[in-house]
C-alpha positions as CSV (number, residue, x, y, z in Angstrom):
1,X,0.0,0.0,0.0
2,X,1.2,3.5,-0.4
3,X,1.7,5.7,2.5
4,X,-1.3,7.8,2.1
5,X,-3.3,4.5,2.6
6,X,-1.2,3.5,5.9
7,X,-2.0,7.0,7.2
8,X,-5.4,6.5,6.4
9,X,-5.9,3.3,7.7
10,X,-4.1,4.4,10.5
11,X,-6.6,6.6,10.9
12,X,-9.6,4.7,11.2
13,X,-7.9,2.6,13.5
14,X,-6.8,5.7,15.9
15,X,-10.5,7.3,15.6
16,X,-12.1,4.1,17.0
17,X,-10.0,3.4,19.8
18,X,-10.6,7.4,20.9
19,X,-14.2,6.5,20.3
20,X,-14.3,3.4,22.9
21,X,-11.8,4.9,25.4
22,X,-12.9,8.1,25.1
23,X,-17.3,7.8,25.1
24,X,-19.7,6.4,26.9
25,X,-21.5,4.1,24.3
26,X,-23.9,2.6,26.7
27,X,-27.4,3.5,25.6
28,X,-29.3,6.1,28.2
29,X,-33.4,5.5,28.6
30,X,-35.0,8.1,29.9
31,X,-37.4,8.2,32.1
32,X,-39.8,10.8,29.9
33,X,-38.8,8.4,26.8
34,X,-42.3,7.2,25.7
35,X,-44.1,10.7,26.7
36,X,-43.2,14.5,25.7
37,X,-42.4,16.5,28.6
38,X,-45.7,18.6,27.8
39,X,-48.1,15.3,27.5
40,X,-50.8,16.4,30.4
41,X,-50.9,12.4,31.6
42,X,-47.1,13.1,32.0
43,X,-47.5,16.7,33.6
44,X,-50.2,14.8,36.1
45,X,-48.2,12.1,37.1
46,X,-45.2,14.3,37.7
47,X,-47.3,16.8,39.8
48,X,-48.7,13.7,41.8
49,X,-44.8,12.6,42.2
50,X,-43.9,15.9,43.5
51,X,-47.0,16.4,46.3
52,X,-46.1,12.7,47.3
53,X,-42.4,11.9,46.4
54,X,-41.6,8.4,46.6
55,X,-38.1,6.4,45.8
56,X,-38.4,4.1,42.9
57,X,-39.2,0.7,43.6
58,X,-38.0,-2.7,42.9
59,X,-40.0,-5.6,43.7
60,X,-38.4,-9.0,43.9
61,X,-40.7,-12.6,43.9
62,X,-39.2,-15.3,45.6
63,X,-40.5,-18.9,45.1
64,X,-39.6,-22.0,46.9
65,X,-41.4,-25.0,47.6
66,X,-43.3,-24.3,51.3
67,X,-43.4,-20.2,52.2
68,X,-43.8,-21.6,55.8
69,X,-41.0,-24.0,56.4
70,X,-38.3,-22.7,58.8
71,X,-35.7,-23.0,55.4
72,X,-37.4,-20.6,53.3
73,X,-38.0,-18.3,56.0
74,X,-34.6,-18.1,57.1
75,X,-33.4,-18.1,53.2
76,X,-35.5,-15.0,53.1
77,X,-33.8,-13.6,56.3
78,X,-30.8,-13.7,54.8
79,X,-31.3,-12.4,51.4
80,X,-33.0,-9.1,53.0
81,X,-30.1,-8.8,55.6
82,X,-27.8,-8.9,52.2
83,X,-29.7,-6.6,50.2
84,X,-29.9,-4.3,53.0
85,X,-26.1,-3.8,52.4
86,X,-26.4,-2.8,49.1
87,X,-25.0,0.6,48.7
88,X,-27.9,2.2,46.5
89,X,-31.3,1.0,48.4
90,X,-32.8,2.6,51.0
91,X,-35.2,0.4,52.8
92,X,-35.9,-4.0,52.2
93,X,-38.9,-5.1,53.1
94,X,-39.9,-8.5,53.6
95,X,-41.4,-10.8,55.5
96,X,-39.2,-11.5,57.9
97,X,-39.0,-7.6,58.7
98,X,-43.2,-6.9,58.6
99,X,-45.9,-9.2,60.1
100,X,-47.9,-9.2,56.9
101,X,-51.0,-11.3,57.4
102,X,-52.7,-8.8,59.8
103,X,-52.0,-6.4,57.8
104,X,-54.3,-4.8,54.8
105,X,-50.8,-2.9,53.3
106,X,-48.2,-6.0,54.1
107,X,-50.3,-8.6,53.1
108,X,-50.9,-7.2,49.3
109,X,-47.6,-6.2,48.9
110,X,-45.6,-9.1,50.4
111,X,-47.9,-12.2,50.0
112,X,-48.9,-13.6,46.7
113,X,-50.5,-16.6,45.6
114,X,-48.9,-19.7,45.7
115,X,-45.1,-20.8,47.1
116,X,-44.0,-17.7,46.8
117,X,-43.9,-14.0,48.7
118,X,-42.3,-10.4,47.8
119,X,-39.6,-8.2,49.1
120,X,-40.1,-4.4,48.0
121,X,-36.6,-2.6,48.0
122,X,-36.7,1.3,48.0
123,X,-34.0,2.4,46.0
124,X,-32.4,6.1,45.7
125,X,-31.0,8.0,42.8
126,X,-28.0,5.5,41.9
127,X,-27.8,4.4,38.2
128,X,-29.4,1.5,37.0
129,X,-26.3,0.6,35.6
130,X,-24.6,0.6,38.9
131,X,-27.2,-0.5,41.0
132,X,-28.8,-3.2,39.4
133,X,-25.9,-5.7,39.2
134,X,-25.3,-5.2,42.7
135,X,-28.8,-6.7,43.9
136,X,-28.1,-9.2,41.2
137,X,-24.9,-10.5,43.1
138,X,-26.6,-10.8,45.8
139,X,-29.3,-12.7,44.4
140,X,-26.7,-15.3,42.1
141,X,-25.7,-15.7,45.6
142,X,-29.2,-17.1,47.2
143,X,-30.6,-18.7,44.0
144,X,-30.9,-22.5,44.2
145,X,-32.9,-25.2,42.4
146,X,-34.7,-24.5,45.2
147,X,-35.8,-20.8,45.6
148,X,-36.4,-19.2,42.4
149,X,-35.9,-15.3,42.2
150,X,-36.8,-12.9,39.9
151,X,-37.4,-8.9,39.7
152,X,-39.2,-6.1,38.2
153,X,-39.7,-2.2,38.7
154,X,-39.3,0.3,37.0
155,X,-35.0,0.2,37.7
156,X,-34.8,-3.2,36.6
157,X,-36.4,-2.7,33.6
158,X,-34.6,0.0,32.4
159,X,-31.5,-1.7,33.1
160,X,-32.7,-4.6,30.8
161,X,-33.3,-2.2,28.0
162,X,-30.0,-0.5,28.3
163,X,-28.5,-4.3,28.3
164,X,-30.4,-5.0,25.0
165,X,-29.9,-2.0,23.1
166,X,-25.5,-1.9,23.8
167,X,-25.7,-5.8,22.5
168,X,-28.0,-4.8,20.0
169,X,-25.0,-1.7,18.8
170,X,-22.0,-4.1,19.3
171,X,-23.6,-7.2,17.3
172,X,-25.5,-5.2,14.8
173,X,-21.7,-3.2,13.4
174,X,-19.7,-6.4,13.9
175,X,-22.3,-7.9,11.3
176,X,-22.2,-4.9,9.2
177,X,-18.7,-4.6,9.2
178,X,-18.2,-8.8,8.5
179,X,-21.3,-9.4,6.0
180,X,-20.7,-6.1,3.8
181,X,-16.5,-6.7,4.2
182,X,-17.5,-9.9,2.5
183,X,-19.5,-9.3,0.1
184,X,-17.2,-6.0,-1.1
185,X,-14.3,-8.6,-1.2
186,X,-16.6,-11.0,-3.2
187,X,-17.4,-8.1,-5.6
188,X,-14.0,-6.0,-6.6
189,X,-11.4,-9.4,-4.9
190,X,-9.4,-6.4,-3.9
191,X,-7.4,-6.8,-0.5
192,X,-7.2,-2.7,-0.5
193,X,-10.5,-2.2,-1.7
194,X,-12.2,-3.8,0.9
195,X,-9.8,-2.2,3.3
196,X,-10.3,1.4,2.1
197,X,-14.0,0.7,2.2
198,X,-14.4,-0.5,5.5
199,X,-11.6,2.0,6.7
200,X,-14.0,4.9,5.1
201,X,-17.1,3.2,6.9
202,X,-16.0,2.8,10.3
203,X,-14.1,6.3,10.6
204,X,-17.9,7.6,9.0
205,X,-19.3,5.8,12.4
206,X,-16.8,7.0,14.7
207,X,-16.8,10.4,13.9
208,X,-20.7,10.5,13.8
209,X,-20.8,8.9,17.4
210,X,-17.9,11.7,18.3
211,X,-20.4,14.7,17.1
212,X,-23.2,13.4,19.0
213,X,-21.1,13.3,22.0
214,X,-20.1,16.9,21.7
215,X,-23.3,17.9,21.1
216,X,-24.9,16.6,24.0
217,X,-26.4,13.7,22.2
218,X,-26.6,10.6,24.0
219,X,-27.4,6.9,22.7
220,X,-30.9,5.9,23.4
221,X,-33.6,3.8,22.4
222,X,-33.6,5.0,18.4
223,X,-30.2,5.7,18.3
224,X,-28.6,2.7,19.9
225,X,-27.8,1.2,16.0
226,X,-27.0,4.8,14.6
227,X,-23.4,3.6,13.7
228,X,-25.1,0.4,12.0
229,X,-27.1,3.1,9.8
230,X,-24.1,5.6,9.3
231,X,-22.4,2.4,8.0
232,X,-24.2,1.1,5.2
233,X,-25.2,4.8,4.1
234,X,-21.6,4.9,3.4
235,X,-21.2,1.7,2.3
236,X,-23.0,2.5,-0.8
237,X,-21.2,5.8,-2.0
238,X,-17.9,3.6,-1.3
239,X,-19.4,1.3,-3.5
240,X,-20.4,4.3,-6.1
241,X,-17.0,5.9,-6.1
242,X,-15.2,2.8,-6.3
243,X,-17.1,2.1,-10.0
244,X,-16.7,5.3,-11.1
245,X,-12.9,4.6,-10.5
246,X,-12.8,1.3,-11.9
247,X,-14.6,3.1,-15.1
248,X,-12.1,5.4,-15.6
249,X,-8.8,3.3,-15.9
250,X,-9.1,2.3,-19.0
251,X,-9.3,5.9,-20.3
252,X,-6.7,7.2,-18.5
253,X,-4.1,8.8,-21.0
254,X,-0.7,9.9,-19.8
255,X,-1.1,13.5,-18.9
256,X,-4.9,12.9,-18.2
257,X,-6.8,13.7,-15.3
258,X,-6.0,11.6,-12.3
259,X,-8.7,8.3,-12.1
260,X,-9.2,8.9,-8.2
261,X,-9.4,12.2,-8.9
262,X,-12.2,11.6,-11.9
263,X,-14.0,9.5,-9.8
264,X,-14.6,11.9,-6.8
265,X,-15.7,14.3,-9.2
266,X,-18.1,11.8,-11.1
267,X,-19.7,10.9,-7.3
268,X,-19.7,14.3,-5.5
269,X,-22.8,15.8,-6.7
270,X,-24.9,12.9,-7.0
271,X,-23.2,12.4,-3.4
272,X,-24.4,15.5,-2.2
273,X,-27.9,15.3,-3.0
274,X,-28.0,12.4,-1.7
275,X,-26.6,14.0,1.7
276,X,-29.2,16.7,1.3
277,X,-32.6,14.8,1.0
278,X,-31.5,12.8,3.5
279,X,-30.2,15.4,5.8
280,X,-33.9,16.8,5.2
281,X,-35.7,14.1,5.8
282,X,-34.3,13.9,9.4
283,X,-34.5,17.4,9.6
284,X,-38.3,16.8,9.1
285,X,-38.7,14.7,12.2
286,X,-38.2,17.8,14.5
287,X,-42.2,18.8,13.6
288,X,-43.4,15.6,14.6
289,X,-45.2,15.1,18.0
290,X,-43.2,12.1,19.7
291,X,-40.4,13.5,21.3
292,X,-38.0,10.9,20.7
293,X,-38.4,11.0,16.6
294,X,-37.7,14.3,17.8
């Protein structure tokens, strides 16, 4: 390869390790996702939260075979003791820390049907991120074949979502970048072709994910497979260019115009509009309603 093409590849390779060193590429949901922050059901429920302010809430079900034999109640003794260390929750209840059956609140928030009974843990403004693996250590810990556990509320949840979309952005571009590096190999059976088109692809995605960052834009929900997206949409002006310079060697005439040259001419303009209506219709999602198109 010439030298132009180490320093580009070199490059590519340099903007993606400042990408995962230097950003956070772990998907954010928010917790005014699915609503705009002017929807009146969202407005009443955050006036409600504000008169009566409560820590959000995760409840855990724990099912063993007999909810009254001295085993599971001391399994459950121990699992709220544990939890209660958790750096990140405020309050466990469970129990073995309420007498539930007298009581009309206890009894419909810690016994369930069947083999099984609840423990409510009040958590306070810790990350999802942080928080919920901790409770899950504790839980790997206490889970036998046995005494089932398993969790929900509204931290848990969003933690699950976050877990889905980051696999979702790492196995989504590692199957852009194998499939299409395939199939451009298959098509031009170029070593540097492929290499300058995937180089050209991945440095599109990093520096996309690095304008979003300055800007204040984080990965969420609709964004989580933007570099998947940025990918292919310069996969295919690669693949234009890359013609047009394959069309132009044959007429290439000492003292001509330069092929590469020829060819980013030939695929500029047709380039840019194809920038431009796309660039619009993005631009057009900032009249719609739902605040995350937005």
């Amino acid at each position: 390869m010439t030298r132009s093409a180490w320093i580009f590849t070199g490059l590519g390779a340099v903007s993606v390790i400042v990408v995962l060193g230097a950003i956070d590429l772990s998907p954010r949901v928010e917790s005014d996702f699915f609503f705009s922050r002017d929807d009146p059901q969202l407005r009443t429920s955050v006036e409600i939260e504000r008169r009566f302010p409560s820590p959000p809430e995760i409840i855990m079900r724990v099912e063993g075979p007999d909810v009254e034999a001295a085993t599971y109640v001391a399994a459950i003794r121990t699992l709220t003791a544990d939890l209660r260390e958790v750096q990140g929750l405020t309050g466990v209840y469970s129990i073995t820390t309420e007498d539930a059956s007298p009581s009309p609140l206890w009894s419909r928030l810690l016994l369930t049907p069947g083999q099984a009974t609840n423990l409510v843990l009040l958590t306070d403004d810790s990350d999802p991120e942080v928080l919920v693996p901790r409770i899950e250590a504790v839980v790997r810990r206490m889970q036998t074949a046995e005494l089932d556990v398993k969790m929900s509320g509204v931290p848990y949840v969003v933690e699950l979502i976050r877990r889905s979309l980051f696999r979702d952005l790492v196995v989504f571009s590692l199957a852009a970048l194998a499939v299409f590096g395939l199939v451009i190999g298959a098509v031009y059976r170029d070593g540097r072709i492929v290499l300058g088109t995937m180089t050209a692809c991945v440095m599109a995605c990093a520096l996309t994910i690095s304008t979003a960052h300055v800007l204040g834009i984080a990965i969420g929900l609709l964004t989580a497979n933007i570099a998947t997206i940025v990918f292919v949409l310069t996969l295919s002006h690669m693949v234009f260019i890359t013609s047009n310079w394959q069309r132009s060697l044959p007429s290439v005439e000492p003292g001509g115009p330069d092929p590469v040259h020829q060819a980013v001419r030939l695929t500029a303009w047709p380039s840019f509009w194809c920038m431009f209506t796309t660039l619009s219709g993005f631009l057009s999602l900032l009249v719609a309603s739902a605040r995350p198109l937005r």
